[in-house]
C-alpha positions in Angstrom: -4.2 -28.2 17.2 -2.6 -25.2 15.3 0.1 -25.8 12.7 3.2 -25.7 13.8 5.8 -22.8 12.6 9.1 -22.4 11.8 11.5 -19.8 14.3 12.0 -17.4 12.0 8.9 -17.3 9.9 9.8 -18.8 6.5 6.3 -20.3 6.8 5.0 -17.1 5.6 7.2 -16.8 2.7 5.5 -16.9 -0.9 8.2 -15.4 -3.5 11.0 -16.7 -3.9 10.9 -19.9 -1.7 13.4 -20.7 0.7 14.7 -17.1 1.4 13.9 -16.0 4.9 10.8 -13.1 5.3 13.2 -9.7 5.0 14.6 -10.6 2.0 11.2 -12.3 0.9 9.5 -10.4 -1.9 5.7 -11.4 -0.8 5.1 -13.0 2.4 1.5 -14.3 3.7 -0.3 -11.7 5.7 -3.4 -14.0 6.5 -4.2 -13.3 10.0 -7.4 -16.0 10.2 -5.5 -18.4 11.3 -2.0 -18.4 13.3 1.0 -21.0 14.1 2.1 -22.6 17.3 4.9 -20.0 17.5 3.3 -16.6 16.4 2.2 -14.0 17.9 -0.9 -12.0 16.5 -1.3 -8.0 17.7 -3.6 -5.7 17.1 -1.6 -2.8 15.4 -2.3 0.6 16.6 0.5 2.9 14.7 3.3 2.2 12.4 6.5 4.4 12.2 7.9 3.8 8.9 11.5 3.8 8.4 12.8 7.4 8.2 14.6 6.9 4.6 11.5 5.1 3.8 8.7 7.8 4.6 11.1 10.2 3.2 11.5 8.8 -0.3 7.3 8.0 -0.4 6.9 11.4 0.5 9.1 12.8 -2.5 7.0 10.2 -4.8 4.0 11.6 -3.2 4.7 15.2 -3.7 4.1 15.8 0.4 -0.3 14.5 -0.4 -1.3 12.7 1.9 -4.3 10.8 0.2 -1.1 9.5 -2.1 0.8 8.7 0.6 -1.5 6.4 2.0 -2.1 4.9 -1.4 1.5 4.4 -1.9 1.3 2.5 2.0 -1.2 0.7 1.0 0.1 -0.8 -2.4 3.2 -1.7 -0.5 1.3 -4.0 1.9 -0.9 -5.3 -0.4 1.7 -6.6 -2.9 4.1 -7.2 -0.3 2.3 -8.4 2.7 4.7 -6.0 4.5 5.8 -2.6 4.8 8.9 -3.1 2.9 9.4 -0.2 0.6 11.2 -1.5 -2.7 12.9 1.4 -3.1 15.0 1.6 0.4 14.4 -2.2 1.0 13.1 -0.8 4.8 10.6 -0.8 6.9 9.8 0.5 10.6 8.3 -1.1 13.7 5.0 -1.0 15.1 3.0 -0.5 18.2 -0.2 -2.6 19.1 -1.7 -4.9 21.7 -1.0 -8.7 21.7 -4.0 -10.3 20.1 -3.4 -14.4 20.7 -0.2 -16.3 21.9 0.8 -19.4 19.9 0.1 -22.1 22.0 4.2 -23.1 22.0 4.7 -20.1 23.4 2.4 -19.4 25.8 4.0 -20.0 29.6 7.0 -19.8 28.0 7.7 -16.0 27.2 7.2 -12.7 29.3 4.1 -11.8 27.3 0.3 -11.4 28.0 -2.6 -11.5 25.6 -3.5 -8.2 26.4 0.2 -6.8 26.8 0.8 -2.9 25.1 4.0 -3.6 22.8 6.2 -2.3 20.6 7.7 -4.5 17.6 11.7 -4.2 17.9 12.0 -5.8 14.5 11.7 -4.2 11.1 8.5 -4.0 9.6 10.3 -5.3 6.3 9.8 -8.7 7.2 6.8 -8.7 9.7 3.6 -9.9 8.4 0.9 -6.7 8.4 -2.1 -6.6 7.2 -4.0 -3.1 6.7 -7.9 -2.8 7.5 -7.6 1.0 7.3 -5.5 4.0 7.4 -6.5 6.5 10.0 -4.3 8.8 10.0 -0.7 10.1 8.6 1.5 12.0 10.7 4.4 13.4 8.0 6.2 14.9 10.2 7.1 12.5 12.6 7.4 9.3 10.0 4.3 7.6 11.7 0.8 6.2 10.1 -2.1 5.4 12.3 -4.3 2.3 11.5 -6.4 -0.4 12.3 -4.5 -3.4 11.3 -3.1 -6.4 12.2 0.7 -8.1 12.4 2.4 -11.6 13.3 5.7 -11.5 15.4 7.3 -14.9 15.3 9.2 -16.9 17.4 12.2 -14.9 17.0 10.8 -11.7 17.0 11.6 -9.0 19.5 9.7 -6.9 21.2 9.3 -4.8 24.0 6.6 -4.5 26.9 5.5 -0.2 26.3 6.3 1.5 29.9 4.0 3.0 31.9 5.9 6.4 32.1 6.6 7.2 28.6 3.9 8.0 26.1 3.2 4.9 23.5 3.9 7.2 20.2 7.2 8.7 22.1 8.1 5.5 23.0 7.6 4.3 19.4 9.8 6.9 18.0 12.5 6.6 20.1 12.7 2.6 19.7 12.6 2.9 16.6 16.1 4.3 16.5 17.7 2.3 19.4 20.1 0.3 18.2 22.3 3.5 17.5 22.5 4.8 20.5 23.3 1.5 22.1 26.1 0.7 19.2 27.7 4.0 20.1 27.4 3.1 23.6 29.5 0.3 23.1 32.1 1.9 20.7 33.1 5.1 22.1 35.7 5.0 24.5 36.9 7.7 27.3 38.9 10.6 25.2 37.2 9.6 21.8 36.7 12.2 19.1 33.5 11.2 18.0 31.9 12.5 14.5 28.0 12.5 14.5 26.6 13.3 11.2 22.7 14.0 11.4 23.4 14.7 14.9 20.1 17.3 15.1 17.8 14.3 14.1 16.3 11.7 16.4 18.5 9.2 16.4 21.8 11.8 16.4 20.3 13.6 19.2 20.5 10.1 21.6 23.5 9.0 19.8 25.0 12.6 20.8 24.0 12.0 24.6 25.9 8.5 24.6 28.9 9.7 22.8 29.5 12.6 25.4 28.7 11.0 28.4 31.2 7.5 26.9 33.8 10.0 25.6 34.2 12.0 28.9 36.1 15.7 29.7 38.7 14.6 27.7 37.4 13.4 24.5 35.4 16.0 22.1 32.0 14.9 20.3 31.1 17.0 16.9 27.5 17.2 16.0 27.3 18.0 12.0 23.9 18.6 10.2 22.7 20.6 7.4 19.4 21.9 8.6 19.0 25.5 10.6 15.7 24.0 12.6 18.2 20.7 13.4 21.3 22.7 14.6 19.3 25.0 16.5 18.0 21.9 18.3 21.1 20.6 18.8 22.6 23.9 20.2 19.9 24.2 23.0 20.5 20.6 24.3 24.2 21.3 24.8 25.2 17.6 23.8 28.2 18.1 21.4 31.5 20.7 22.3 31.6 21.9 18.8 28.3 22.3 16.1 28.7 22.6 12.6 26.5 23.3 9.6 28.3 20.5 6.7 26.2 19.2 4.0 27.5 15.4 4.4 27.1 14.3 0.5 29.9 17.3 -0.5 32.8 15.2 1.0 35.5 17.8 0.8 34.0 19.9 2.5 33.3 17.6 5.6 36.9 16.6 5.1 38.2 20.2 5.3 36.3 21.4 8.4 36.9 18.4 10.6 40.8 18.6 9.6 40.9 22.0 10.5 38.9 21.2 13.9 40.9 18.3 15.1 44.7 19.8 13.6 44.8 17.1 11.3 44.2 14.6 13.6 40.1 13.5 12.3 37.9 11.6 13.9 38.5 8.0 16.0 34.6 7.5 14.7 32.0 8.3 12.8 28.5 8.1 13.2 26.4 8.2 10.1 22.6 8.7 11.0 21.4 10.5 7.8 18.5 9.3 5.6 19.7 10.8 2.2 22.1 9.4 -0.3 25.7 9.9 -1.1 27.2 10.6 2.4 29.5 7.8 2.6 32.7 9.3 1.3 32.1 12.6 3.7 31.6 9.9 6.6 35.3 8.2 5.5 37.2 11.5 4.7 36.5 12.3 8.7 37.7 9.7 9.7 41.8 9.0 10.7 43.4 6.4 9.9 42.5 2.8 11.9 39.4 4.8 12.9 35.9 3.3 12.4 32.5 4.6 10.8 29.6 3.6 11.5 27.0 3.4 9.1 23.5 3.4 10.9 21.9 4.9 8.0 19.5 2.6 5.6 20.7 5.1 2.8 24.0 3.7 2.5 25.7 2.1 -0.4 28.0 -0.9 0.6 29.5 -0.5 -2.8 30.1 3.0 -2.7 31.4 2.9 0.4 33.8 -0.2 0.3 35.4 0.9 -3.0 35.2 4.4 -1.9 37.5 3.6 0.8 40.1 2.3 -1.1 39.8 4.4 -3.6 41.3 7.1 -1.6 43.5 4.8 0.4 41.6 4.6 4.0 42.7 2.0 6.0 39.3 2.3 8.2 36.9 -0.6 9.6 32.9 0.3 8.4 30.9 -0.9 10.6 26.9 -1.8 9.3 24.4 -0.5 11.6 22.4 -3.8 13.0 19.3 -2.8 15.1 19.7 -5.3 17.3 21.9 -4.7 20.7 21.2 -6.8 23.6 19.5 -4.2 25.9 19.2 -1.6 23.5 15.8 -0.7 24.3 16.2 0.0 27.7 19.2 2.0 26.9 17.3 4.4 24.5 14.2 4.6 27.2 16.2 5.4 29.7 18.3 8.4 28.2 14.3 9.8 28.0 14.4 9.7 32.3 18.4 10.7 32.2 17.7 13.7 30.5 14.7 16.0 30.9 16.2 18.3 27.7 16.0 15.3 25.6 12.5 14.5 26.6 10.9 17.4 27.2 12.2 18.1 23.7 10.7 14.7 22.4 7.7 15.1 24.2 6.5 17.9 21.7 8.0 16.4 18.6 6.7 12.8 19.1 3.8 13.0 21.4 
């Protein structure tokens, strides 16, 4: 009979006891031997956290044999991927292993079933055998490894029309889209800032098809290869170059583009520092912003606000919205731009 586990894995916690596994600095990552409630896959590739695999990267100087070094130390100390630095992780795509014996019969999952791991890698038990390959320009590592989803976990069943690494990136990312899906309302003037990247791109899509013909969606990003993207799909009415950590200057051009009237919200989806006080100054008064980015300062951006008087309600970017995977996979069928588009980026 296995040992039983408890539903959200502080089992597997090590340092310090009695914090749950995200906050956890080392977790167990032995996969011999599993509990009742866990769920052991076979991990195929991993896509790290975009401010994550940015900031290893930079520490890497771009080398890949460093990279995976730096990868690599992470799990092994950790028993995660939970970069110290960021404090994030990414998500995972494998095949399910062995099913707990408490939950098997009791979930919608196969031993054998192609999944991807809707919770951050910062607190799921992984376990490295080898790196196979690194793919720098789309945030993703392939391996031959092993992770534990417990009871709690989420997770969602790969689709048979959407390529597994496509799928991976674009999950990865979905509880933006689905956030803004809920927020925006008809007439809205939306703000996206990093609207060129992946997650701006489906964030873009929801905002203009929530905010309608009468509200107005700005896309804002700071790279010529991003904009250009953006400009071909068509998703925003106005496009604007804006470096997002010179807050002025976002403040400026969005006063200038909305009379004085700024943004009902903003979306912040970039993976660099120092962008929260571009991200209030767009926004009016009453207005919300919402921070989906793992680069942002609560500090900063709390007694930022006040410090120039916004009366604004931030809002933290959880990855979790009921349904928000199928809302992300299915703006790739909605939209052959967006996919076709994906398709060579992420494929």
């Amino acid at each position: 009979m296995s040992l039983k586990g408890d539903p959200y894995g502080c089992h597997r916690v090590i340092d310090p006891v009695g914090v749950l596994p995200q906050p956890a600095v080392k977790i167990n990552n032995d996969m011999s031997e599993i509990r009742d409630n866990e769920i052991l896959v076979d991990v195929d590739i991993l896509n790290i956290d975009s401010a994550s695999f940015t900031q290893i990267k930079e520490q890497a100087d771009g080398d890949v044999g460093k990279i995976e070094e730096i990868i690599l130390s992470i799990v092994n100390s950790a028993g995660k991927m939970k970069n110290p630095l960021t404090g994030s992780g990414g998500m995972f795509i494998g095949t399910v292993n062995t099913i707990g014996e408490k939950l098997k019969g009791s979930i919608d999952l196969n031993e054998g079933d192609k999944i991807a791991s809707l919770v951050s890698l910062s607190l799921t038990p992984l376990k490295i055998e080898k790196i196979l390959e690194v793919k720098k320009e789309i945030d993703q590592v392939i391996i031959k490894g092993q992770a534990i989803l417990f009871e709690t976990g989420l997770y969602a069943k790969l689709p048979s029309d959407i390529p597994a690494s496509l799928a991976l990136a674009v999950l990865d990312v979905c509880g933006a889209p689905a956030q803004v899906a809920r927020m925006v309302k008809s007439g809205d003037t939306v703000v996206i800032i990093g609207a060129g990247g992946k997650s701006g791109i489906l964030c873009s899509y929801e905002a203009k098809r929530r905010a309608g013909v009468n509200g107005t969606v700005i896309g804002i990003d700071y790279s010529d290869e991003c904009l250009k993207r953006l400009k071909s799909l068509t998703l925003c009415d106005h496009v604007i170059k804006l470096d997002a950590s010179d807050a002025l200057s976002c403040y400026e051009a969005i006063s200038k583009l909305t009379k004085g009237c700024m943004a009902d919200l903003v979306i912040n989806n970039v993976n660099i520092p120092n962008t929260e006080m571009g991200s209030i100054l767009m926004t009016r008064d009453r207005g919300i912003v919402y921070f989906f980015s793992m680069s942002t300062s609560f500090t900063k951006a709390a007694l930022g606000a006040e410090g120039v008087g916004k009366d604004i309600d931030m809002i933290v970017g959880n990855g979790y919205a009921k349904g928000h995977a199928d809302i992300t996979l299915n703006i790739l069928r909605e939209s052959p731009e967006i996919r076709g588009l994906y398709e060579k980026l992420y494929s």
